[in-house]
C-alpha positions as a LaTeX table, in Angstrom:
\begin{tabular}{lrrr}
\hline
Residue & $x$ (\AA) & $y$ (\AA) & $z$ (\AA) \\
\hline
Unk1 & $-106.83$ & $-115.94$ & $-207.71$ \\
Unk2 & $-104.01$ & $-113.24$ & $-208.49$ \\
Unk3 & $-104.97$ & $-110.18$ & $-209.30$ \\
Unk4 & $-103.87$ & $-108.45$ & $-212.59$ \\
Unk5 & $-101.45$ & $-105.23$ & $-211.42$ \\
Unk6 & $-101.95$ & $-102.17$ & $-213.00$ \\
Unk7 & $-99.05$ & $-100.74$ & $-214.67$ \\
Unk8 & $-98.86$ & $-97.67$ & $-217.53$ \\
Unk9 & $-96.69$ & $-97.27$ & $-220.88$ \\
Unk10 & $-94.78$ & $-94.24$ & $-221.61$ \\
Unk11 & $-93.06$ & $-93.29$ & $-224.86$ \\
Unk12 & $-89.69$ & $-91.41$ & $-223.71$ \\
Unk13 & $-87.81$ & $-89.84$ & $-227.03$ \\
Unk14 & $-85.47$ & $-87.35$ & $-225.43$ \\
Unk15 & $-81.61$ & $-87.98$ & $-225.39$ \\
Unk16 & $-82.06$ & $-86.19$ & $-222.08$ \\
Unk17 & $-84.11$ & $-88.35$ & $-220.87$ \\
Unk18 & $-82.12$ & $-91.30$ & $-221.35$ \\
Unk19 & $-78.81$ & $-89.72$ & $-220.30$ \\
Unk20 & $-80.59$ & $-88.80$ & $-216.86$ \\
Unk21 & $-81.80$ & $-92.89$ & $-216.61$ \\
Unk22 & $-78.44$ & $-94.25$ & $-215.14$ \\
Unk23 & $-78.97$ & $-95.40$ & $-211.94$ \\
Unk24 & $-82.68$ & $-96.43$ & $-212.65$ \\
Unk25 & $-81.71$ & $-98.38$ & $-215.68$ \\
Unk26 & $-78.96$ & $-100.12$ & $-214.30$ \\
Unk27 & $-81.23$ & $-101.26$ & $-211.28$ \\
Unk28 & $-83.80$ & $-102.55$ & $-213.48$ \\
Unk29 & $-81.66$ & $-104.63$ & $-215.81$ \\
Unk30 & $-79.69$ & $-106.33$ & $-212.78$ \\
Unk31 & $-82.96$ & $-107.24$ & $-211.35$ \\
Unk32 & $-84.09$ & $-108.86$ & $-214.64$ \\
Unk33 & $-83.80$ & $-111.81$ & $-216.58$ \\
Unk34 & $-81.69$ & $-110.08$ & $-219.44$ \\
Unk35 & $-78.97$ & $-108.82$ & $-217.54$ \\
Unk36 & $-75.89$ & $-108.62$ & $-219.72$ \\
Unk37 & $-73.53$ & $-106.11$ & $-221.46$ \\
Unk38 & $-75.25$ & $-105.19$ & $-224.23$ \\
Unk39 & $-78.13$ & $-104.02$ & $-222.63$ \\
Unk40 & $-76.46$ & $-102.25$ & $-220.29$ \\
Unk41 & $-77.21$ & $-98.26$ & $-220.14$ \\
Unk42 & $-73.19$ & $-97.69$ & $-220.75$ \\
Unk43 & $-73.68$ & $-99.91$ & $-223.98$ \\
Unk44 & $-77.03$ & $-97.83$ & $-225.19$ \\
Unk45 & $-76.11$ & $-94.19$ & $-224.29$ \\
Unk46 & $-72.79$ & $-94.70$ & $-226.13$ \\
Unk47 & $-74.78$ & $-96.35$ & $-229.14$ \\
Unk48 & $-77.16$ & $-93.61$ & $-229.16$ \\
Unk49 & $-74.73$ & $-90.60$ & $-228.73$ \\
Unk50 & $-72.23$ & $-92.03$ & $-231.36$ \\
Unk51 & $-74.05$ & $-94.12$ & $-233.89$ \\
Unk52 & $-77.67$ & $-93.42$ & $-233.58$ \\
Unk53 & $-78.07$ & $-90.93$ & $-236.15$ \\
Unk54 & $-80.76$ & $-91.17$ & $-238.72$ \\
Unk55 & $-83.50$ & $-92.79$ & $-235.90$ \\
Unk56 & $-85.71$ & $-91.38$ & $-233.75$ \\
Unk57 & $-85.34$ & $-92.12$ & $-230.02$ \\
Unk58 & $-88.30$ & $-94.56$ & $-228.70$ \\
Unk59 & $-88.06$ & $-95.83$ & $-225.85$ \\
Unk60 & $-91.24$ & $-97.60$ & $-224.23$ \\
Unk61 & $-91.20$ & $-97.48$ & $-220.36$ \\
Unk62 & $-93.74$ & $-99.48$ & $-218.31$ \\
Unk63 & $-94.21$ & $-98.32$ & $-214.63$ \\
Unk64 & $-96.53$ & $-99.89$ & $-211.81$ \\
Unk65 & $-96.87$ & $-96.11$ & $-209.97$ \\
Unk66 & $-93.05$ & $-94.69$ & $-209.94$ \\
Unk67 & $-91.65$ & $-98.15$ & $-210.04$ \\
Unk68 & $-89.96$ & $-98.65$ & $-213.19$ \\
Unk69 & $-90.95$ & $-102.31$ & $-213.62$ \\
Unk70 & $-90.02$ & $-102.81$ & $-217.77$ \\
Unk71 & $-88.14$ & $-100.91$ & $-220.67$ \\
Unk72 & $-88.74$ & $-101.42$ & $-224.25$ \\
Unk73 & $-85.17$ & $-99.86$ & $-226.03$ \\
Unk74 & $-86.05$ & $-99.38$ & $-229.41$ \\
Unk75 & $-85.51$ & $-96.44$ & $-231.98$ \\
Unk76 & $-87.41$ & $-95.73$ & $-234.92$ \\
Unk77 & $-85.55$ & $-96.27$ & $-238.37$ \\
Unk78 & $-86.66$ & $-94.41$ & $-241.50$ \\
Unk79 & $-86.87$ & $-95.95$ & $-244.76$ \\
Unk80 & $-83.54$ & $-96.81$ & $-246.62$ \\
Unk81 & $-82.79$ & $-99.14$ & $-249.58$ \\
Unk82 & $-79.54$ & $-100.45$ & $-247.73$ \\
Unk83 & $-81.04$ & $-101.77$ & $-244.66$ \\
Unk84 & $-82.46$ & $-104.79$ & $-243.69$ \\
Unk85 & $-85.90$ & $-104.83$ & $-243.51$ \\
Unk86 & $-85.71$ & $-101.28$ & $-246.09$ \\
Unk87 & $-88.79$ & $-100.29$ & $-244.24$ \\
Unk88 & $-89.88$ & $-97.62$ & $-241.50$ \\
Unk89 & $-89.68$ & $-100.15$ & $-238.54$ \\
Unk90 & $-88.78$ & $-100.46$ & $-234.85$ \\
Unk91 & $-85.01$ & $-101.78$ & $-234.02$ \\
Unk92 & $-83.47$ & $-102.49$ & $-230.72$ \\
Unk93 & $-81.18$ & $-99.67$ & $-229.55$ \\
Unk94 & $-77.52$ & $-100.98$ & $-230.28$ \\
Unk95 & $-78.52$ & $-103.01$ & $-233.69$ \\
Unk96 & $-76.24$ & $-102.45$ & $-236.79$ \\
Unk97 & $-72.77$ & $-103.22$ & $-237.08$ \\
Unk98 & $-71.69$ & $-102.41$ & $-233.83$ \\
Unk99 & $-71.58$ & $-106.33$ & $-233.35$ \\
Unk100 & $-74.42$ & $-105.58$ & $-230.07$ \\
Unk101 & $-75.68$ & $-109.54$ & $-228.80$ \\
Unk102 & $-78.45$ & $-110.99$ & $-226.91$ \\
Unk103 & $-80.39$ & $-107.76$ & $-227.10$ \\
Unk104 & $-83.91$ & $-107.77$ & $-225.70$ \\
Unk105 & $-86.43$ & $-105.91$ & $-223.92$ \\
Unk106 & $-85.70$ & $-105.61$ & $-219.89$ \\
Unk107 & $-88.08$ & $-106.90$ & $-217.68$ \\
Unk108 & $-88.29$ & $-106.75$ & $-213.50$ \\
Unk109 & $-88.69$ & $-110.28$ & $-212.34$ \\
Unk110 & $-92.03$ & $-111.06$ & $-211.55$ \\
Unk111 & $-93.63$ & $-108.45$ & $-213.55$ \\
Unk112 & $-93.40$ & $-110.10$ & $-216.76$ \\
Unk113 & $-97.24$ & $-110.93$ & $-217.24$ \\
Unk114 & $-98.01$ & $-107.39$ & $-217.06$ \\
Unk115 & $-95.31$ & $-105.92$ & $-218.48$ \\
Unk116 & $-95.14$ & $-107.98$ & $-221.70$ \\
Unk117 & $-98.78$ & $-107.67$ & $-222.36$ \\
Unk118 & $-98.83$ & $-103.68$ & $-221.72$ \\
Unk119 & $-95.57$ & $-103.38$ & $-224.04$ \\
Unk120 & $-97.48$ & $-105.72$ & $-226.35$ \\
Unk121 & $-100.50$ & $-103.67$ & $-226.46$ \\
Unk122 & $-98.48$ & $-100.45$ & $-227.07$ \\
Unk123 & $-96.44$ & $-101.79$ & $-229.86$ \\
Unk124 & $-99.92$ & $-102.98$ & $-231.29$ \\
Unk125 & $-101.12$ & $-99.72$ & $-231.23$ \\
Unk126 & $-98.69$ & $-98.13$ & $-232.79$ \\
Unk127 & $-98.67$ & $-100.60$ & $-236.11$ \\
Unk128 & $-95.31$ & $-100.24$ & $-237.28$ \\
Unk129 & $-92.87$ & $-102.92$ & $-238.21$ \\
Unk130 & $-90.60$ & $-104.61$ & $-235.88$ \\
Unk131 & $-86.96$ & $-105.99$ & $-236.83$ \\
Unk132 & $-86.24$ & $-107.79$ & $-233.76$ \\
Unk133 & $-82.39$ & $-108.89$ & $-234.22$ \\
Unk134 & $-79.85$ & $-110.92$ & $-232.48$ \\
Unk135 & $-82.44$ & $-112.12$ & $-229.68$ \\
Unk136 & $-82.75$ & $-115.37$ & $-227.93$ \\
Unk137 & $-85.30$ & $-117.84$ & $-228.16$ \\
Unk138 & $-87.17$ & $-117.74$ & $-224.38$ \\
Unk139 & $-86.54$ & $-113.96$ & $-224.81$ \\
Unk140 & $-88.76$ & $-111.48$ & $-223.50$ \\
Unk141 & $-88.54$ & $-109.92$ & $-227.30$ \\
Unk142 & $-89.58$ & $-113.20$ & $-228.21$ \\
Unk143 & $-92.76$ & $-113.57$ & $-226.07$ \\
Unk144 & $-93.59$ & $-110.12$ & $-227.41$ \\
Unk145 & $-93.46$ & $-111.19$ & $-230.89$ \\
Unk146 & $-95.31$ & $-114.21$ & $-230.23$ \\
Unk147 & $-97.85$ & $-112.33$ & $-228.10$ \\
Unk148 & $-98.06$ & $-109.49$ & $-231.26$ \\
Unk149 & $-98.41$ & $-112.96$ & $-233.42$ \\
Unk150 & $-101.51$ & $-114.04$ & $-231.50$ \\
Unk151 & $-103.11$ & $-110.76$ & $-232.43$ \\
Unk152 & $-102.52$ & $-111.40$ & $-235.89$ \\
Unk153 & $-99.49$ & $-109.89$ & $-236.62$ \\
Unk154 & $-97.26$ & $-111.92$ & $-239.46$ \\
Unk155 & $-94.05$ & $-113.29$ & $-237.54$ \\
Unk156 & $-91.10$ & $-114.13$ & $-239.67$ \\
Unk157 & $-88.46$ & $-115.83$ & $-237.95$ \\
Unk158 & $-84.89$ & $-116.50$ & $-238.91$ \\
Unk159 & $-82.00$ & $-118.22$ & $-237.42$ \\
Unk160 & $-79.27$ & $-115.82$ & $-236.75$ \\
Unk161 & $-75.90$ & $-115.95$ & $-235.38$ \\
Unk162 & $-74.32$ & $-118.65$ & $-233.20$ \\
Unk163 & $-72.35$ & $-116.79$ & $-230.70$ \\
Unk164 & $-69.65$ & $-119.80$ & $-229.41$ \\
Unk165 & $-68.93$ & $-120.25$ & $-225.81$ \\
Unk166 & $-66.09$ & $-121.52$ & $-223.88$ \\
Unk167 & $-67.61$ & $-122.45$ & $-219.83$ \\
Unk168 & $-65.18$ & $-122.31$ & $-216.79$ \\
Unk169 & $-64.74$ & $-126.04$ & $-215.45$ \\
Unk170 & $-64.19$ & $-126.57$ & $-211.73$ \\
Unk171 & $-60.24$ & $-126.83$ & $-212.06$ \\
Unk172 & $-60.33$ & $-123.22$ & $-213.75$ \\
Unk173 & $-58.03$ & $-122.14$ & $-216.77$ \\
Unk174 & $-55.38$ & $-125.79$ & $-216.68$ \\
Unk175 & $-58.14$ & $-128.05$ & $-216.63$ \\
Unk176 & $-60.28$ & $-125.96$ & $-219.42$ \\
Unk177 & $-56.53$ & $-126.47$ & $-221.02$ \\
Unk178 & $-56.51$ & $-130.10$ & $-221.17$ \\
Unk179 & $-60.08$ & $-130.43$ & $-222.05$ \\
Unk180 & $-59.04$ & $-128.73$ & $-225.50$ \\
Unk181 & $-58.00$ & $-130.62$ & $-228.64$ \\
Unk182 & $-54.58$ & $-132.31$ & $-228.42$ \\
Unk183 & $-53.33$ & $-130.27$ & $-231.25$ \\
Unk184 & $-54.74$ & $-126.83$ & $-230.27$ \\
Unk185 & $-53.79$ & $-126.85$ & $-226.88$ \\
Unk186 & $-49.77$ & $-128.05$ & $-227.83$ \\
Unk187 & $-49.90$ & $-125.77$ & $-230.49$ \\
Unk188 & $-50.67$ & $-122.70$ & $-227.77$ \\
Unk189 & $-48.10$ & $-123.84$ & $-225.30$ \\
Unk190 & $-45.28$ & $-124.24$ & $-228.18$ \\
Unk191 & $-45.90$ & $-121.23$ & $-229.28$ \\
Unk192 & $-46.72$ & $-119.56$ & $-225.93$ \\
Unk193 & $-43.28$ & $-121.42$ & $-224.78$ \\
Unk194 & $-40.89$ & $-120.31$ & $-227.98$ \\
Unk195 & $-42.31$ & $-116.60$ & $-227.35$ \\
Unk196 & $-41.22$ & $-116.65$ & $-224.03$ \\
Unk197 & $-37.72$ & $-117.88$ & $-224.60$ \\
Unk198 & $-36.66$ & $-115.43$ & $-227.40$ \\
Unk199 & $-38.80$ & $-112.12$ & $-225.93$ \\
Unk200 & $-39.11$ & $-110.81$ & $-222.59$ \\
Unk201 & $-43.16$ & $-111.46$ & $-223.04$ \\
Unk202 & $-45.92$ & $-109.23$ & $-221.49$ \\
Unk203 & $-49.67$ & $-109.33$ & $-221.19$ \\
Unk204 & $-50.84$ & $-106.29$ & $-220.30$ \\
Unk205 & $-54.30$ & $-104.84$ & $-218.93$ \\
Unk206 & $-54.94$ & $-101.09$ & $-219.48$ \\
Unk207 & $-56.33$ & $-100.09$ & $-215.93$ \\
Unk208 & $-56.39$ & $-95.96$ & $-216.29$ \\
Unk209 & $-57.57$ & $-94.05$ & $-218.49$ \\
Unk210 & $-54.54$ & $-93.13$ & $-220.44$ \\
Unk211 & $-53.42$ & $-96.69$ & $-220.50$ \\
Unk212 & $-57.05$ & $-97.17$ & $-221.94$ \\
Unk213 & $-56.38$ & $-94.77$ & $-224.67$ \\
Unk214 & $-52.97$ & $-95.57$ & $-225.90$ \\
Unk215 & $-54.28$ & $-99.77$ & $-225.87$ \\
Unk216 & $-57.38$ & $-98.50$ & $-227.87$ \\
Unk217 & $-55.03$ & $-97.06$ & $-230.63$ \\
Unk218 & $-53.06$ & $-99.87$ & $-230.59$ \\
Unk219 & $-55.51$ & $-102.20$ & $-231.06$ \\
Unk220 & $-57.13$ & $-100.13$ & $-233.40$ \\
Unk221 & $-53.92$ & $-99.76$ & $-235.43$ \\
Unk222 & $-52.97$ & $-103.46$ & $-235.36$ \\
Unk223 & $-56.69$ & $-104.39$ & $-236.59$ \\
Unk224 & $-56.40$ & $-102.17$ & $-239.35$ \\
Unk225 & $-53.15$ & $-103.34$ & $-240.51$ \\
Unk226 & $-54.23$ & $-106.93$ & $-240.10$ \\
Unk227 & $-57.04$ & $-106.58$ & $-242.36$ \\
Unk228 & $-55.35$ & $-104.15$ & $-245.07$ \\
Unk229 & $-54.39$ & $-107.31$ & $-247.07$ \\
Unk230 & $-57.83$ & $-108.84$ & $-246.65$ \\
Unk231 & $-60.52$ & $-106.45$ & $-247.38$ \\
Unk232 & $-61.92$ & $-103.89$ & $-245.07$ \\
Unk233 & $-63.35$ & $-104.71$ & $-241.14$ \\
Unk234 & $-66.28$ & $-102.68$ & $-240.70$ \\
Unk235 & $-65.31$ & $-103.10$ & $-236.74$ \\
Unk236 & $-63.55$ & $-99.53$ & $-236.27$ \\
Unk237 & $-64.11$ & $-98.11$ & $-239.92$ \\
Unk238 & $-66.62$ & $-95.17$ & $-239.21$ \\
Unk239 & $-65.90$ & $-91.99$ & $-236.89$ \\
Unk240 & $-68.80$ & $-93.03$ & $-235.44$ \\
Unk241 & $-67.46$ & $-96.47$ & $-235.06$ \\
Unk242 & $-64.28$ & $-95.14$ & $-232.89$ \\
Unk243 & $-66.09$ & $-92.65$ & $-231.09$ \\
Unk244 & $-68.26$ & $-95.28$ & $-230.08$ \\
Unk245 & $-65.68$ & $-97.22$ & $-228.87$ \\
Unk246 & $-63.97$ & $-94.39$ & $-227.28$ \\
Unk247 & $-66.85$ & $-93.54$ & $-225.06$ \\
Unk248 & $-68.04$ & $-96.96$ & $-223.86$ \\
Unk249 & $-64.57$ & $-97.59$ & $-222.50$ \\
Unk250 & $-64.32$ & $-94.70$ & $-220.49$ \\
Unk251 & $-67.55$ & $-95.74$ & $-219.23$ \\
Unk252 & $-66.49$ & $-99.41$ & $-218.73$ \\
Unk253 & $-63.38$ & $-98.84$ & $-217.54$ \\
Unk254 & $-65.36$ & $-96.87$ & $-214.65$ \\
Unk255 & $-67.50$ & $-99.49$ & $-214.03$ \\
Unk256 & $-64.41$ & $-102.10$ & $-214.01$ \\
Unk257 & $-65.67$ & $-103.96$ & $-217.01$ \\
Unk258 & $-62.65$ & $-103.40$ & $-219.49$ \\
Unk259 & $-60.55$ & $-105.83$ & $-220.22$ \\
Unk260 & $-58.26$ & $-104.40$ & $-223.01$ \\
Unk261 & $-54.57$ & $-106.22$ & $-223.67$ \\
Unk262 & $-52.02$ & $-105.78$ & $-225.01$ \\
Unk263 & $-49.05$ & $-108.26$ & $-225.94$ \\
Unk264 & $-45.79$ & $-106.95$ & $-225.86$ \\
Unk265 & $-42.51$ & $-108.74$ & $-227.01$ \\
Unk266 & $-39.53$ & $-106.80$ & $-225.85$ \\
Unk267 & $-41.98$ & $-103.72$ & $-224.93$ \\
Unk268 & $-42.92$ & $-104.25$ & $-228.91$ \\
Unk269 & $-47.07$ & $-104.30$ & $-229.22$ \\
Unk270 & $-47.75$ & $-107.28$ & $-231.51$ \\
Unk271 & $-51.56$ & $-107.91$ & $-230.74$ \\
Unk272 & $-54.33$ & $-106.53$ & $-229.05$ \\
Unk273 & $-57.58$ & $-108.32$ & $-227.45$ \\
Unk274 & $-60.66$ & $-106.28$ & $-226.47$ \\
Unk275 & $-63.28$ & $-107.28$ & $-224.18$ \\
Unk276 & $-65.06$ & $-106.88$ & $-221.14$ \\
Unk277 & $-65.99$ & $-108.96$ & $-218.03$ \\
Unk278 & $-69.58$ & $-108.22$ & $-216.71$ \\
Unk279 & $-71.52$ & $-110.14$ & $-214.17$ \\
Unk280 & $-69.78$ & $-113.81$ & $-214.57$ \\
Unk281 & $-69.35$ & $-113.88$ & $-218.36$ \\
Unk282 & $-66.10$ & $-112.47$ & $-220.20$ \\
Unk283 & $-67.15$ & $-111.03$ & $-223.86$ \\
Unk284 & $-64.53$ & $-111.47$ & $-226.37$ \\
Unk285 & $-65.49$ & $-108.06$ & $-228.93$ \\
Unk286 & $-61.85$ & $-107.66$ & $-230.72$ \\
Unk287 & $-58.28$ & $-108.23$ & $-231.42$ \\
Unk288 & $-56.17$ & $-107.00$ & $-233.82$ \\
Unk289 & $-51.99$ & $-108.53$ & $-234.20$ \\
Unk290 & $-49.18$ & $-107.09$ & $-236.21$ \\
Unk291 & $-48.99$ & $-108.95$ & $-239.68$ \\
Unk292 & $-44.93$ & $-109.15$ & $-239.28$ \\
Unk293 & $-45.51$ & $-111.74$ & $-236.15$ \\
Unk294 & $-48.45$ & $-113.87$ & $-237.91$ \\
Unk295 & $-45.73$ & $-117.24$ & $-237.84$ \\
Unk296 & $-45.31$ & $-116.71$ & $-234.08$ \\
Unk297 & $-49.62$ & $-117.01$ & $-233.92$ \\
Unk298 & $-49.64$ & $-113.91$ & $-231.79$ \\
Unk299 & $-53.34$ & $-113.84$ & $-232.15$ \\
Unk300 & $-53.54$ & $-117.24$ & $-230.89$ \\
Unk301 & $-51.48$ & $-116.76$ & $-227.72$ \\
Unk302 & $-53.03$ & $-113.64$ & $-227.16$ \\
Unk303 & $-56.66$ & $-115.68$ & $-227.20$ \\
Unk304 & $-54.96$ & $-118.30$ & $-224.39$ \\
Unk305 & $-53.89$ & $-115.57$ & $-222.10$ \\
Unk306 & $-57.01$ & $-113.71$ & $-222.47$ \\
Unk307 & $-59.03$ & $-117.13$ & $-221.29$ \\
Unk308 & $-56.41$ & $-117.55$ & $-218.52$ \\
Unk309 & $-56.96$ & $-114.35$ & $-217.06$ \\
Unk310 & $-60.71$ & $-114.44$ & $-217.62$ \\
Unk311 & $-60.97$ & $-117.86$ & $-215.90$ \\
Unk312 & $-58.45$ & $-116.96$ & $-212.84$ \\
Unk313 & $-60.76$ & $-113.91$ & $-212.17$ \\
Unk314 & $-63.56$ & $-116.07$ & $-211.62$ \\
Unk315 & $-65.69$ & $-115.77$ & $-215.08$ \\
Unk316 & $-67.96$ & $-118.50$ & $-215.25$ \\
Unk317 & $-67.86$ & $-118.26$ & $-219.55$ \\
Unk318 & $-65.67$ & $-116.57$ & $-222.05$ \\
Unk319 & $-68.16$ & $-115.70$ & $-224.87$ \\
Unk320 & $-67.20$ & $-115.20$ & $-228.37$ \\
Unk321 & $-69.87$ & $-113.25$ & $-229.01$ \\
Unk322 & $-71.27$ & $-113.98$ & $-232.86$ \\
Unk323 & $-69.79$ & $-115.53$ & $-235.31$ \\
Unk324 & $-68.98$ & $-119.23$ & $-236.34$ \\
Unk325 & $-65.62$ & $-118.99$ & $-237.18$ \\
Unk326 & $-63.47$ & $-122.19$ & $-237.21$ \\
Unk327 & $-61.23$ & $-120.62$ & $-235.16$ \\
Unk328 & $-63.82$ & $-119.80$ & $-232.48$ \\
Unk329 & $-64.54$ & $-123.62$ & $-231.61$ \\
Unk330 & $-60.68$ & $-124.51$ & $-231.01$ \\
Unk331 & $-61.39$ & $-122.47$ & $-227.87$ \\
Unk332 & $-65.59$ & $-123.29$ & $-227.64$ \\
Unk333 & $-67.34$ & $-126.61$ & $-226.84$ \\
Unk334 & $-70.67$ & $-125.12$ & $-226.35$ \\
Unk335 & $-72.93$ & $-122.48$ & $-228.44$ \\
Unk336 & $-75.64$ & $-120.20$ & $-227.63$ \\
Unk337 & $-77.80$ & $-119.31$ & $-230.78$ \\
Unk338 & $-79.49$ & $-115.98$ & $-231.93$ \\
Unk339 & $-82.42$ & $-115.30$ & $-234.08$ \\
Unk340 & $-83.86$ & $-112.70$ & $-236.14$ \\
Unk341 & $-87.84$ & $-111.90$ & $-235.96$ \\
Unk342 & $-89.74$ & $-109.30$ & $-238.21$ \\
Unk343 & $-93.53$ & $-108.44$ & $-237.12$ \\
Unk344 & $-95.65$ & $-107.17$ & $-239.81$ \\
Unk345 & $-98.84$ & $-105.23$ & $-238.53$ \\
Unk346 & $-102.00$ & $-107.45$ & $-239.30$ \\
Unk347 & $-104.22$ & $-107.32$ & $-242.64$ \\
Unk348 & $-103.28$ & $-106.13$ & $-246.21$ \\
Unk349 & $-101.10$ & $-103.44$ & $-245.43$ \\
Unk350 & $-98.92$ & $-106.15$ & $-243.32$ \\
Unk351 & $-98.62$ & $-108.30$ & $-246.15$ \\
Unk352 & $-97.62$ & $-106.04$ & $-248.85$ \\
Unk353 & $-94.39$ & $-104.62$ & $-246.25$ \\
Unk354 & $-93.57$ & $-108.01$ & $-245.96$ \\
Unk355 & $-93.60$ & $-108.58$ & $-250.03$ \\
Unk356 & $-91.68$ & $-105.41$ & $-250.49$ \\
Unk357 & $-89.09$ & $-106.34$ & $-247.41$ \\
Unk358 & $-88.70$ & $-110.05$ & $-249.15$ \\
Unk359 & $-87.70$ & $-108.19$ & $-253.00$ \\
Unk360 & $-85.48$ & $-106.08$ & $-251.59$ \\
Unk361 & $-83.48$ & $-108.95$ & $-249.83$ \\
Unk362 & $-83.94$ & $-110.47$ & $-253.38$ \\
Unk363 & $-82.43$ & $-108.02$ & $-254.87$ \\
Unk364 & $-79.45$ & $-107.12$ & $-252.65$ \\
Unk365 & $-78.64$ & $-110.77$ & $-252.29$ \\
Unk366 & $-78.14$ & $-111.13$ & $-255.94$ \\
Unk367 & $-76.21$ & $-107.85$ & $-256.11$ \\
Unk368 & $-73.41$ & $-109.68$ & $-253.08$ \\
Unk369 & $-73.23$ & $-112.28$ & $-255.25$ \\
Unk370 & $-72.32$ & $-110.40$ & $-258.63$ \\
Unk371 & $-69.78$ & $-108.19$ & $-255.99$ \\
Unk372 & $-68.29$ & $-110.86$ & $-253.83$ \\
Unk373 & $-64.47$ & $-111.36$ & $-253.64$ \\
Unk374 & $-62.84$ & $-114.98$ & $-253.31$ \\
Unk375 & $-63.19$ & $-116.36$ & $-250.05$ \\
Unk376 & $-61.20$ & $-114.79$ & $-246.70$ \\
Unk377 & $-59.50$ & $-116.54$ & $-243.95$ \\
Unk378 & $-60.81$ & $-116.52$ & $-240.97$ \\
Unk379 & $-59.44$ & $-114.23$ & $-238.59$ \\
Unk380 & $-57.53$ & $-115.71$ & $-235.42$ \\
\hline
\end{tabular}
């Protein structure tokens, strides 16, 4: 019979404390089950610094004596009509438009028994409301919620995002080529092909830190000017937004995770792709192309080259991150889905949050509808 080990809960809600978790964090999450970008301690210090205003630090940290065995990221969100749930609740640290994906609690491999059902006692005790988005079902979030549900908690569950996915095949980048639609894939090398014979064409990779910053602005400036016609991005439309984005790349460009392009026809920047390659998987975030070169499908070629250099580096996926745009699954064949999960303490009190949460949705729902422009093109 295995023996339960014990293991202890601490609340830590100092941006100190989490600036001085680097190293500790970053061995945790690659020894977990939830490894990825968006979860890395880059991702969250930059989200907290930059864009966390408004919450209250709360991070949960399970320990089994001074090993750090599980880490619950969350921050505590006042109250505010224009939020989803409007309630006082519990988010995961890098929610909000940001565009953060797969986000979850972190979890040491073969501690999860323990650690789930300390972190689900602790969130138990503390009774407040949990808006779990972006997660995947299998999740640790999602054991949590179901283990907060067997305690009578009310779960409500949503589908969320599909975040398309393009896997490397054994013949790398021409094979993934020819597996593509007929029309797609001659549409990217006639337009890849008439580029290249009127322009001296060049993809290139920002690999210092001033090369960082001038492709940043660029992309920045070509994003903007794409969408000027169309309605505002919310992508880089806060200060908070670009200083965001600003930080995490120094960071990632440390770590060698950037991968930020730019495609230049005779030394001319006409698009911009922003992503980074963690691990095995490639994360498509951005792009941005100059409006003037829309009929040469800039955008488009900028995608192709993008997947060719992910795939000759050795990613095993190019992700697309959320979103089902149509022009996602030209380059996609296979999908990972997200979903959303509220927690409502148990008893009267959970029930009325839950009434309140649902007329509020109600009521901003109806209020899109009475505000929403025509429909928008995709972007490509």
């Amino acid at each position: 019979m295995k023996l339960a080990r014990e293991v202890e809960v601490t609340r830590i809600s100092s941006a100190a404390a989490l600036s001085s978790m680097r190293e500790e964090w970053s061995e945790l999450l690659q020894s977990s089950e939830s490894d990825g970008l968006f979860l890395t301690w880059e991702w969250v210090q930059s989200w907290w610094r930059c864009l966390g205003g408004g919450s209250r630090l709360f991070l949960l940290a399970v320990r089994a004596g001074p090993q750090l065995v599980a880490l619950a990221p969350f921050a505590l969100r006042g109250a505010s009509l224009l939020r989803t749930p409007p309630l006082r609740c519990l988010t995961l640290l890098g929610s909000g438009t940001v565009g953060s994906d797969h986000l979850d609690l972190i979890v040491r491999r073969g501690w999860e028994a323990e650690a789930l059902g300390a972190l689900g006692g602790a969130l138990a005790d503390e009774g407040v409301l949990l808006a779990l988005t972006r997660v995947r079902e299998g999740s640790s979030a999602a054991a949590v919620a179901t283990l907060l549900a067997q305690r009578g908690w009310i779960r409500e569950a949503a589908r969320g995002e599909t975040c398309p996915i393009a896997l490397r095949p054994p013949g790398g980048f021409p094979e993934y080529l020819a597996g593509l639609g007929a029309q797609h894939r001659a549409t990217f090398r006639r337009k890849l092909g008439k580029l290249q014979r009127r322009f001296a064409v060049r993809f290139e990779l920002a690999r210092t830190e001033e090369e960082r910053r001038r492709a940043l602005a660029i992309l920045i400036d070509l994003h903007q000017r794409r969408w000027k016609s169309r309605g505002q991005s919310e992508a880089f439309c806060s200060a908070g937004l670009r200083a965001f984005h600003q930080e995490l790349g120094a960071l990632a460009l440390e770590r060698g995770w950037l991968r930020l392009f730019v495609l230049r026809l005779d030394g001319r920047p006409v698009a911009a792709l922003y992503g980074f390659r963690y691990g095995r998987i490639f994360s498509f975030y951005q792009s941005g192309f100059d409006p003037d070169f829309a009929k040469e499908s800039v955008g488009l070629v900028s995608m192709g080259l993008a997947l060719e250099s992910a795939f000759d580096e050795g990613a095993a996926a190019f992700d697309l991150l959320h979103g089902d745009e149509p022009y996602k699954f030209h380059w996609a064949r296979d999908a990972r889905q997200l979903s959303s999960i509220d927690l409502y303490p148990p008893g009267a009190r959970g029930v009325v949050l839950q009434r309140i949460a649902a007329l509020a949705k109600s009521i901003r729902s109806a209020g899109r509808e009475l505000l929403a422009p025509g429909p928008r093109e995709s972007p490509t």
